[in-house]
VMD Tcl script that builds the backbone (N, CA, C; Angstrom):
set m [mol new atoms 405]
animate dup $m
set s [atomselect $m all]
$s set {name element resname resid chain x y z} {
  {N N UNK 1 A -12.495 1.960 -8.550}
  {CA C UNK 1 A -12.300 0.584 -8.120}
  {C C UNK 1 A -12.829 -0.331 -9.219}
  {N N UNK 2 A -12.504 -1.041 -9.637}
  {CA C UNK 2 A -12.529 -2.465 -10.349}
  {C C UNK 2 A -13.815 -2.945 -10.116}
  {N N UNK 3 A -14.093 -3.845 -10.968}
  {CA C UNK 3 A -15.735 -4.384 -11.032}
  {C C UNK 3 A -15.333 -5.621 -9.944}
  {N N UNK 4 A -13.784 -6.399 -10.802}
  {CA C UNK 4 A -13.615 -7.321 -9.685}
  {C C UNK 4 A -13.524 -7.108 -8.040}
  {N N UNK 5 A -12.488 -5.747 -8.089}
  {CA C UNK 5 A -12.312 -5.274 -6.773}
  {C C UNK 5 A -13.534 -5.278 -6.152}
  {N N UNK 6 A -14.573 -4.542 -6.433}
  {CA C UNK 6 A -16.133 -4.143 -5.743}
  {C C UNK 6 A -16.677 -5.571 -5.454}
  {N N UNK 7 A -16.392 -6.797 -6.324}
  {CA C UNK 7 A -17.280 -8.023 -6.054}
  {C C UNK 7 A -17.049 -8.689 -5.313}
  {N N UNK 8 A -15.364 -8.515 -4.933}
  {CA C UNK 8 A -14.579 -9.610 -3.406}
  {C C UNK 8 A -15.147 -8.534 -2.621}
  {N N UNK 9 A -14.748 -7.317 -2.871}
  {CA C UNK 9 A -15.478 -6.514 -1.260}
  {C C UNK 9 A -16.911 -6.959 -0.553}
  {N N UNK 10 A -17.743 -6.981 -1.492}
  {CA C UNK 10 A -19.287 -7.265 -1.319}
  {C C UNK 10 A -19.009 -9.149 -1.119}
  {N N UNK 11 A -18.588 -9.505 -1.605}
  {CA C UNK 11 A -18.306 -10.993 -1.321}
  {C C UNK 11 A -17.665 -11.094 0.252}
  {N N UNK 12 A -16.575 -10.172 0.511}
  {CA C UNK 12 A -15.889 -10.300 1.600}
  {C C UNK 12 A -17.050 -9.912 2.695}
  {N N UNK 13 A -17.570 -9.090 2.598}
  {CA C UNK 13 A -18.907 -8.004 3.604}
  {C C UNK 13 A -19.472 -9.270 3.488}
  {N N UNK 14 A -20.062 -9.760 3.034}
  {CA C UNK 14 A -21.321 -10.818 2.986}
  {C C UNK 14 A -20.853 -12.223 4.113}
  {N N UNK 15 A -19.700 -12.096 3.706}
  {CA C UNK 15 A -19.499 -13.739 4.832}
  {C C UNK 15 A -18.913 -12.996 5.842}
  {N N UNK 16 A -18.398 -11.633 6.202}
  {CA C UNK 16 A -17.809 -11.195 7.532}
  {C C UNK 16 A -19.335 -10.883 8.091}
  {N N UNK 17 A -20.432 -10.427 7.461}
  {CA C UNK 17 A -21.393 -10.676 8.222}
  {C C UNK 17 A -22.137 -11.978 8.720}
  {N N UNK 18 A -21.708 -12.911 8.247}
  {CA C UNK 18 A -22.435 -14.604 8.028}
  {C C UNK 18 A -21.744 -14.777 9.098}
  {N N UNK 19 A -20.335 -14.256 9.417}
  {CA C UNK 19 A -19.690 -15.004 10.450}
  {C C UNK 19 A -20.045 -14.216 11.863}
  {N N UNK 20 A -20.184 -13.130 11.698}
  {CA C UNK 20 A -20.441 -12.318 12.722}
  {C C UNK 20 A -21.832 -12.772 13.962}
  {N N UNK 21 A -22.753 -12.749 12.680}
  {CA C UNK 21 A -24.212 -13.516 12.885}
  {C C UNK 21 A -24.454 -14.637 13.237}
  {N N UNK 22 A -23.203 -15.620 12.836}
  {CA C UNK 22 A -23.475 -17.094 13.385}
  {C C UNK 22 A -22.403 -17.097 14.700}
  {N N UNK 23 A -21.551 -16.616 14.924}
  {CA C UNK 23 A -21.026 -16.188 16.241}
  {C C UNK 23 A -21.945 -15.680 17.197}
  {N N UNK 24 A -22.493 -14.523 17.465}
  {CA C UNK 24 A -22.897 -13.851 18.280}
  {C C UNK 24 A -24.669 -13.843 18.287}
  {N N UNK 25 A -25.358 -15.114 17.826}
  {CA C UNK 25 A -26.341 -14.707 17.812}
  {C C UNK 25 A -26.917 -15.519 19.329}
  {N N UNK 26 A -27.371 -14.828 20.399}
  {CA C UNK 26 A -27.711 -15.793 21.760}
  {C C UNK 26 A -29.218 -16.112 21.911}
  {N N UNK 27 A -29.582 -15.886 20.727}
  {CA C UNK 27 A -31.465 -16.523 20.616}
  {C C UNK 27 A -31.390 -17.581 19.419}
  {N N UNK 28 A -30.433 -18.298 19.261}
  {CA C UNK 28 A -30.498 -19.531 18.382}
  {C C UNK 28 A -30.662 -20.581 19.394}
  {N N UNK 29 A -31.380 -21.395 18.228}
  {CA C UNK 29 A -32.262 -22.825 19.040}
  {C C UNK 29 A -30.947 -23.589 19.459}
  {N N UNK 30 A -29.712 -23.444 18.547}
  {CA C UNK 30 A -28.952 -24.859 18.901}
  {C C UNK 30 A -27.819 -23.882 19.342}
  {N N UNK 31 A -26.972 -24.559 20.149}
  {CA C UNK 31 A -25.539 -23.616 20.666}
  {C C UNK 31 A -24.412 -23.375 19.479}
  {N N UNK 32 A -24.169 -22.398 19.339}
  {CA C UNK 32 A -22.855 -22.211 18.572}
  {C C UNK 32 A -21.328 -22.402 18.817}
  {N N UNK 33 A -21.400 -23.131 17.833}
  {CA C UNK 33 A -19.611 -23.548 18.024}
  {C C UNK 33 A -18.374 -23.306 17.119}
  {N N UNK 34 A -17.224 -22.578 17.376}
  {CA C UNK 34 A -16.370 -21.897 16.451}
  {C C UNK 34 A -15.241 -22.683 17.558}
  {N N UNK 35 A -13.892 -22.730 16.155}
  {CA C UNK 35 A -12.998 -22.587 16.465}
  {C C UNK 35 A -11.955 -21.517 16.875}
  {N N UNK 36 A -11.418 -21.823 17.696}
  {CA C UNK 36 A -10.521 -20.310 17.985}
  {C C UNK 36 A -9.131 -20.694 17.963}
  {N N UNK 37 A -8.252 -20.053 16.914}
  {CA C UNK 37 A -6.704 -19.961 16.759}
  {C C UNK 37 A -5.980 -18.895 17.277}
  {N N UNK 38 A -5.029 -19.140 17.510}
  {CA C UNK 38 A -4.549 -18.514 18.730}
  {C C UNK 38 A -3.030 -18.511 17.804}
  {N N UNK 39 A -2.406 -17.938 17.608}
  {CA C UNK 39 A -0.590 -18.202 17.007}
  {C C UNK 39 A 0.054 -16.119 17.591}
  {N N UNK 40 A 1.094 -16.356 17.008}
  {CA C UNK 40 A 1.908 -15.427 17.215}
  {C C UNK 40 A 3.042 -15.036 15.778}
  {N N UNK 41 A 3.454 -13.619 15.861}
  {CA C UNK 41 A 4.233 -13.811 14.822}
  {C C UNK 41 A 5.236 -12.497 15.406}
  {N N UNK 42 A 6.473 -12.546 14.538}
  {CA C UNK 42 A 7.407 -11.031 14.706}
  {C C UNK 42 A 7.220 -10.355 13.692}
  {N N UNK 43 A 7.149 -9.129 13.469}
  {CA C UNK 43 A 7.590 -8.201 12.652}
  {C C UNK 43 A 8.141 -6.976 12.784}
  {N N UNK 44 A 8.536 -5.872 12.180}
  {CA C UNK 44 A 9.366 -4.981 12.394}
  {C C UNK 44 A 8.282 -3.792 11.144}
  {N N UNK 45 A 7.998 -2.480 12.610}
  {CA C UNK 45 A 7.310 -1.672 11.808}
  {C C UNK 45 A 6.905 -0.449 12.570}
  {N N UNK 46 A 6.971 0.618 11.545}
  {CA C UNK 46 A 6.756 1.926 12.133}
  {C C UNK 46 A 5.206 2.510 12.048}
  {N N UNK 47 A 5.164 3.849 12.826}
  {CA C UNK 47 A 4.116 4.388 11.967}
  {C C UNK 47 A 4.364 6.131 11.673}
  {N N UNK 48 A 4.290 6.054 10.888}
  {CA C UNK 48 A 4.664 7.779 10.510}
  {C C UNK 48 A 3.245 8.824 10.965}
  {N N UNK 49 A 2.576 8.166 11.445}
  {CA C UNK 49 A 1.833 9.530 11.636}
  {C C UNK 49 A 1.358 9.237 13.473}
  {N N UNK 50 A 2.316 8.217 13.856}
  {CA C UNK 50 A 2.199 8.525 15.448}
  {C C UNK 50 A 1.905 9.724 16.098}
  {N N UNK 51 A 0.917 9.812 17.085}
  {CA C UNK 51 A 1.102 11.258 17.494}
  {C C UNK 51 A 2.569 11.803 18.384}
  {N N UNK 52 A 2.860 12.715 18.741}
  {CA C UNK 52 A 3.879 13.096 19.864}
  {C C UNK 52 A 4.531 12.404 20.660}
  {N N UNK 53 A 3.040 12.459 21.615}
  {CA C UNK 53 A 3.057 11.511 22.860}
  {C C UNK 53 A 3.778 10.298 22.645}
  {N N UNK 54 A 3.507 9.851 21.558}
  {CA C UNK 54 A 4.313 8.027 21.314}
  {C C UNK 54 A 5.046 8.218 20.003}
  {N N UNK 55 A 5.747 9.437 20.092}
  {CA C UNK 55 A 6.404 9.536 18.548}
  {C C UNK 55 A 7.560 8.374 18.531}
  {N N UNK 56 A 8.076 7.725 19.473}
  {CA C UNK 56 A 8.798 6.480 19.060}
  {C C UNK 56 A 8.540 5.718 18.612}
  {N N UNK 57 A 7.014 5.368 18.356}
  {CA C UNK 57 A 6.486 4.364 17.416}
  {C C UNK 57 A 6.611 5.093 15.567}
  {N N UNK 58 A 6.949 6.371 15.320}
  {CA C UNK 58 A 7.443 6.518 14.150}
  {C C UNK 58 A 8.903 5.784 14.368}
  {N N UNK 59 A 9.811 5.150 14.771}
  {CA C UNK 59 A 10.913 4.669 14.183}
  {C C UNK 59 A 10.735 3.110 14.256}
  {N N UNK 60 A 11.464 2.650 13.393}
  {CA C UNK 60 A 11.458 0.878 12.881}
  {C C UNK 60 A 11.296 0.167 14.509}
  {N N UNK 61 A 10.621 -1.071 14.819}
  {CA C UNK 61 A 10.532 -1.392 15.683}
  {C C UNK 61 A 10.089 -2.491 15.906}
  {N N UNK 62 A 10.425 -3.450 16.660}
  {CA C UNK 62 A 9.969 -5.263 16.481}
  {C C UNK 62 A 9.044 -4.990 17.303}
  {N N UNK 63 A 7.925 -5.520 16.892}
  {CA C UNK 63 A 6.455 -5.906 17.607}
  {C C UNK 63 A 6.156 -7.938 17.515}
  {N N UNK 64 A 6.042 -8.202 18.679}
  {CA C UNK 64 A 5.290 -9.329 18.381}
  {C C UNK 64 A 3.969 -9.641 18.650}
  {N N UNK 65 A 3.038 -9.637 17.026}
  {CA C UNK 65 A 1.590 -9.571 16.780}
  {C C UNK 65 A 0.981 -11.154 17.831}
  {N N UNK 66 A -0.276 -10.537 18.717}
  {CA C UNK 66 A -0.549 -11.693 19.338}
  {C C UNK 66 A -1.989 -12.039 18.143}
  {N N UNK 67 A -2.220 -13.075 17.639}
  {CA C UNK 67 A -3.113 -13.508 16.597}
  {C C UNK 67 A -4.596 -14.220 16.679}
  {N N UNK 68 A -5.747 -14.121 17.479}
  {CA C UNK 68 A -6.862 -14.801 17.991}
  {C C UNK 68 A -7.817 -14.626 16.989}
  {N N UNK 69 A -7.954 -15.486 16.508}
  {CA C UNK 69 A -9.300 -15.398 15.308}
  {C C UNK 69 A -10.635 -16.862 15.966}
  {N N UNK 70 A -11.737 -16.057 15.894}
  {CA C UNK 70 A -12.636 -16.935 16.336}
  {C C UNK 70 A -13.378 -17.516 14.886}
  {N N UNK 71 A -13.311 -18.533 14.790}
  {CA C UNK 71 A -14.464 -19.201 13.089}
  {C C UNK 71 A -15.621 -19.527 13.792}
  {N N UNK 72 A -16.616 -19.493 13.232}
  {CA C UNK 72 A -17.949 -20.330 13.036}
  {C C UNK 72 A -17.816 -21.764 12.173}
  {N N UNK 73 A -18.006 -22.853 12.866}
  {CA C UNK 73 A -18.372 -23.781 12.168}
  {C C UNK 73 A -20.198 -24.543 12.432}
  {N N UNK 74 A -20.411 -25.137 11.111}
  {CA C UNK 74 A -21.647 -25.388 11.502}
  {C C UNK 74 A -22.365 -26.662 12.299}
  {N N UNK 75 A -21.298 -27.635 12.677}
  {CA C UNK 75 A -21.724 -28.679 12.958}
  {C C UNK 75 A -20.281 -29.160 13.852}
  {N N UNK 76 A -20.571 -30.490 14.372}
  {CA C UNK 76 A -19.529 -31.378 15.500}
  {C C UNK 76 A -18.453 -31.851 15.168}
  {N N UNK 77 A -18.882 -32.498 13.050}
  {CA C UNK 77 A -17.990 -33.538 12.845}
  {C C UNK 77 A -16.855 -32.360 11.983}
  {N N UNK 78 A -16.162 -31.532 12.720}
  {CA C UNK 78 A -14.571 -31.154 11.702}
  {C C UNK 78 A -14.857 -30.203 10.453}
  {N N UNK 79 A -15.591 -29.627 10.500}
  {CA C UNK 79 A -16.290 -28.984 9.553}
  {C C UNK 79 A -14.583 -27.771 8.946}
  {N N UNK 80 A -13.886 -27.412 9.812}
  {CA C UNK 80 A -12.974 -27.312 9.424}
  {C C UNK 80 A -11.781 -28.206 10.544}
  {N N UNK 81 A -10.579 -28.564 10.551}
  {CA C UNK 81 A -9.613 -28.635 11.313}
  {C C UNK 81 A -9.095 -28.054 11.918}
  {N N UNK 82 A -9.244 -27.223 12.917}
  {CA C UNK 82 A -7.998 -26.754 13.725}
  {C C UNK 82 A -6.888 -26.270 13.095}
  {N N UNK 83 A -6.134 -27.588 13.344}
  {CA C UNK 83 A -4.594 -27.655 12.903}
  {C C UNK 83 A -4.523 -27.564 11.370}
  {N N UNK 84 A -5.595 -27.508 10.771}
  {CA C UNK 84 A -5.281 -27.290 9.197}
  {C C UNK 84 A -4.913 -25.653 9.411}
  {N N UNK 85 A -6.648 -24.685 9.854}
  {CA C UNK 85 A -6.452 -23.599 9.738}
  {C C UNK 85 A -5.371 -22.840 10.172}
  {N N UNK 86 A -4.540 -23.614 11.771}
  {CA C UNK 86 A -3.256 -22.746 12.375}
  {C C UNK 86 A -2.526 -22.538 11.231}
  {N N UNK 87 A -1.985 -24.324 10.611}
  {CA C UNK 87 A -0.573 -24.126 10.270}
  {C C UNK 87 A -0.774 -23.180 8.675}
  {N N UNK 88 A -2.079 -23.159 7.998}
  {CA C UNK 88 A -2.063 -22.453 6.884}
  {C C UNK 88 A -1.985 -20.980 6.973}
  {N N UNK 89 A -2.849 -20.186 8.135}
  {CA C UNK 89 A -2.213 -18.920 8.928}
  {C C UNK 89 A -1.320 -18.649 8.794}
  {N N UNK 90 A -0.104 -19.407 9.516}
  {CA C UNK 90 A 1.370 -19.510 10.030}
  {C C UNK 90 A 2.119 -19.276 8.965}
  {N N UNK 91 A 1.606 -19.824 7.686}
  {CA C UNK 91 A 2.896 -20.101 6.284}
  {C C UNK 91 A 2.366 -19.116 5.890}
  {N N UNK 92 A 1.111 -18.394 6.324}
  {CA C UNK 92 A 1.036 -16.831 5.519}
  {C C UNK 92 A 1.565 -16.033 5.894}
  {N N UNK 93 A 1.400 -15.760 7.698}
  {CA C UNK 93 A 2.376 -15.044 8.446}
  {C C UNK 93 A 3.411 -14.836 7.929}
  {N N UNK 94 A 4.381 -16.284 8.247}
  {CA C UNK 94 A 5.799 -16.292 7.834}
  {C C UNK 94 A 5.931 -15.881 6.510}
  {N N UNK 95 A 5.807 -15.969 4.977}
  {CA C UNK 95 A 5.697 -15.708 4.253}
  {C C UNK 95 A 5.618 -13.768 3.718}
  {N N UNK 96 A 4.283 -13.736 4.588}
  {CA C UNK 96 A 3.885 -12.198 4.306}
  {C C UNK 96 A 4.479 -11.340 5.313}
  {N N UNK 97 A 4.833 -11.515 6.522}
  {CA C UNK 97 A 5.697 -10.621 7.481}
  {C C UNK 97 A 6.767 -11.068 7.955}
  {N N UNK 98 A 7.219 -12.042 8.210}
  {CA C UNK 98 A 8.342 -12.218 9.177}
  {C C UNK 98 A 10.002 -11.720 8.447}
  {N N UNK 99 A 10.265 -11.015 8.958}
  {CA C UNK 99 A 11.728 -10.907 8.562}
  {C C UNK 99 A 11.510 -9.473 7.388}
  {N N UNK 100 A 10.747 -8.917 7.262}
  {CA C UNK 100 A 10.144 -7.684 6.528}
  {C C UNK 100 A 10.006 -6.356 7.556}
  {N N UNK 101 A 10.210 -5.252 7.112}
  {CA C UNK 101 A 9.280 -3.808 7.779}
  {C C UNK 101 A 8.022 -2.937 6.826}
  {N N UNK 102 A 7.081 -2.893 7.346}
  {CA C UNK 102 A 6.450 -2.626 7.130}
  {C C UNK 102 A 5.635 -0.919 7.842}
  {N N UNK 103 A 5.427 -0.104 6.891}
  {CA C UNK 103 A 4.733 1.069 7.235}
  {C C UNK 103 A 3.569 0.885 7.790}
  {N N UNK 104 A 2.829 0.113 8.501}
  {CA C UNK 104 A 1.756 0.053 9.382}
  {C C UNK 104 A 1.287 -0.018 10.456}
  {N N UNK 105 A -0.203 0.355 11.199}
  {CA C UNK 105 A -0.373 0.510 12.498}
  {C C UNK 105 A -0.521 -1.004 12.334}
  {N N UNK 106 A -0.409 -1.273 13.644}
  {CA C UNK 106 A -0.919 -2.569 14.733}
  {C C UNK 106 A -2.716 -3.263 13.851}
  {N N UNK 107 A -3.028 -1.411 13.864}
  {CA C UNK 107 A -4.576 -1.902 13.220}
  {C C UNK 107 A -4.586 -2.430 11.778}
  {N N UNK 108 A -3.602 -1.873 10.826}
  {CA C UNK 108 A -3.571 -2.384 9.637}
  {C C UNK 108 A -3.358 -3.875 9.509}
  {N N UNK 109 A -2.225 -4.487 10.177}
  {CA C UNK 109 A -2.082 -5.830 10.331}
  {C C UNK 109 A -3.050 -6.629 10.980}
  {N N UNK 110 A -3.869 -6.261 11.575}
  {CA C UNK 110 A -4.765 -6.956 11.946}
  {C C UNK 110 A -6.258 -6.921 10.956}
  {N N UNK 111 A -6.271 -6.013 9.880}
  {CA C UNK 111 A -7.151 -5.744 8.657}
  {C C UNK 111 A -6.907 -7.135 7.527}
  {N N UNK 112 A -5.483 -6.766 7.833}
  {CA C UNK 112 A -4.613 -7.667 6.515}
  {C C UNK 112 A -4.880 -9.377 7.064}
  {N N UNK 113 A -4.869 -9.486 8.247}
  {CA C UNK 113 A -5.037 -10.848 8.471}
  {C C UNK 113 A -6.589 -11.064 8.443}
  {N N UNK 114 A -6.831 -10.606 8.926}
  {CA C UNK 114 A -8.790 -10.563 8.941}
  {C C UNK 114 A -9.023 -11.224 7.365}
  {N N UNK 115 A -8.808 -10.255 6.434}
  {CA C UNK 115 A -8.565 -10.333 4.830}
  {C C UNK 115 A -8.330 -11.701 4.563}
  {N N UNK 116 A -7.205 -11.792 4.862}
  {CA C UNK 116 A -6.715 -13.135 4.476}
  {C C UNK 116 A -7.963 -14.370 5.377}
  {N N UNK 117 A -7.705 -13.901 6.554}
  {CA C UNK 117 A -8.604 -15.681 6.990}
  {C C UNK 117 A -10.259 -15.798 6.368}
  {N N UNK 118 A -10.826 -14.828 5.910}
  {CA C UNK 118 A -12.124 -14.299 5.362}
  {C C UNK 118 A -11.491 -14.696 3.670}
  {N N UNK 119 A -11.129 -14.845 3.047}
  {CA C UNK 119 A -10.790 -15.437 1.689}
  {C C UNK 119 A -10.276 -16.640 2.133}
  {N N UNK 120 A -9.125 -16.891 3.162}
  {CA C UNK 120 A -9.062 -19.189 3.586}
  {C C UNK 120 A -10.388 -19.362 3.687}
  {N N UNK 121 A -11.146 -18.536 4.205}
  {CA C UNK 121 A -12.869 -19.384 4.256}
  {C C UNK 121 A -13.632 -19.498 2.807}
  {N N UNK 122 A -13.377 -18.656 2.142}
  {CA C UNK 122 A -14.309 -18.792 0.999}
  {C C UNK 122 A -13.768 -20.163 0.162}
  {N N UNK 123 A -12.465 -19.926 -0.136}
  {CA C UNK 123 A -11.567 -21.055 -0.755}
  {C C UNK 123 A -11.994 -22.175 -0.184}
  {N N UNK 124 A -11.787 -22.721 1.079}
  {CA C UNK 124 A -11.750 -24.001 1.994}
  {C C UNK 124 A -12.689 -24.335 2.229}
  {N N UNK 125 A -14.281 -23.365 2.379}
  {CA C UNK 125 A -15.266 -23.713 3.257}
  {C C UNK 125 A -16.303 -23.151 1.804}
  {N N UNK 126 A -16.699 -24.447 1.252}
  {CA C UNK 126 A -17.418 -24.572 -0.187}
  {C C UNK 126 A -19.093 -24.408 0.196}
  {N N UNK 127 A -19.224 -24.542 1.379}
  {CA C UNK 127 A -20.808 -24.319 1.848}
  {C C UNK 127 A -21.153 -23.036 1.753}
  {N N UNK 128 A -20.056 -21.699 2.699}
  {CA C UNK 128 A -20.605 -21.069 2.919}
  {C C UNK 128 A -20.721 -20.071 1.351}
  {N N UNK 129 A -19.468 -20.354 0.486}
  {CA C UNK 129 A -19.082 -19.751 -0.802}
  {C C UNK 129 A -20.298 -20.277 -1.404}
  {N N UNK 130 A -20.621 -21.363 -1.804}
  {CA C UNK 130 A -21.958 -21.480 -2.603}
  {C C UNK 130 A -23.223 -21.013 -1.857}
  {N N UNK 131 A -22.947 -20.731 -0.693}
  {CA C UNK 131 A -24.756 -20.519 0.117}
  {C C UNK 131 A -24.636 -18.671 -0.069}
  {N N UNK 132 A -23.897 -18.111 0.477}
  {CA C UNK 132 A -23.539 -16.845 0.495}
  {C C UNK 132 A -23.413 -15.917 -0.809}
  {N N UNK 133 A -22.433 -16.224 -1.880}
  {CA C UNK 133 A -21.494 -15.182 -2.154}
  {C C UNK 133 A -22.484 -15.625 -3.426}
  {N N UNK 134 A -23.133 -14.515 -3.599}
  {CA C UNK 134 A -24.108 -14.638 -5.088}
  {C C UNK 134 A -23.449 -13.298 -6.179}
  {N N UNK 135 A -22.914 -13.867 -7.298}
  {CA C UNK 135 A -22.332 -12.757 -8.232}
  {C C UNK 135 A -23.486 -12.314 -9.482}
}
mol reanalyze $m
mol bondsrecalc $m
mol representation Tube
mol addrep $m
């Protein structure tokens, strides 16, 4: 693996834990507040190593991915937008799956989006990239 590769990983680990921690922590003094996006998308996709039992999921097949991502933000006033984060999601979605097949489980696509909204944060959200991600 790449020096770069290893440094987004450890970069990526570092704020999926920041977010994890500022989500779920229930002994903080002040209440936590995240946004939650909610969208949908189509795609068309198999998996070749289905077991038996569901060997029809080895052949091509439209799934529509349901999409819930919870953010941490740190404060009241907009710290991110909403409607910024949906519609920038959406043009990745559309962009990266819609109208494509793809060789993956259900779980891979949901890796790949994780990925992606965990790098919109580093890009968009300049607090947590300068407080966090030390190279």
């Amino acid at each position: 693996m790449s020096k770069k590769k290893v440094l987004e990983k450890q970069a990526l680990n570092a704020l999926e834990h920041h977010i994890l921690e500022h989500c779920y922590d229930v002994n903080a003094s002040k209440p936590k507040i995240s946004i939650h996006i909610k969208t949908a998308f189509k795609a068309y996709h198999f998996w070749k190593k289905a077991p038996d039992e569901v060997k029809f999921l080895r052949n091509v097949h439209r799934h529509i991915f349901l999409v819930n991502a919870l953010i941490p933000v740190t404060g009241e006033d907009r710290e991110l937008e909403f409607f910024i984060v949906q519609r920038d999601l959406n043009k990745y979605l559309k962009k990266k799956f819609v109208g494509k097949t793809f060789e993956y489980s259900c779980e891979q696509f949901a890796i790949i989006i994780k990925k992606y909204l965990l790098c919109w944060c580093l890009r968009r959200w300049r607090k947590w990239s300068n407080s966090i991600i030390t190279i």
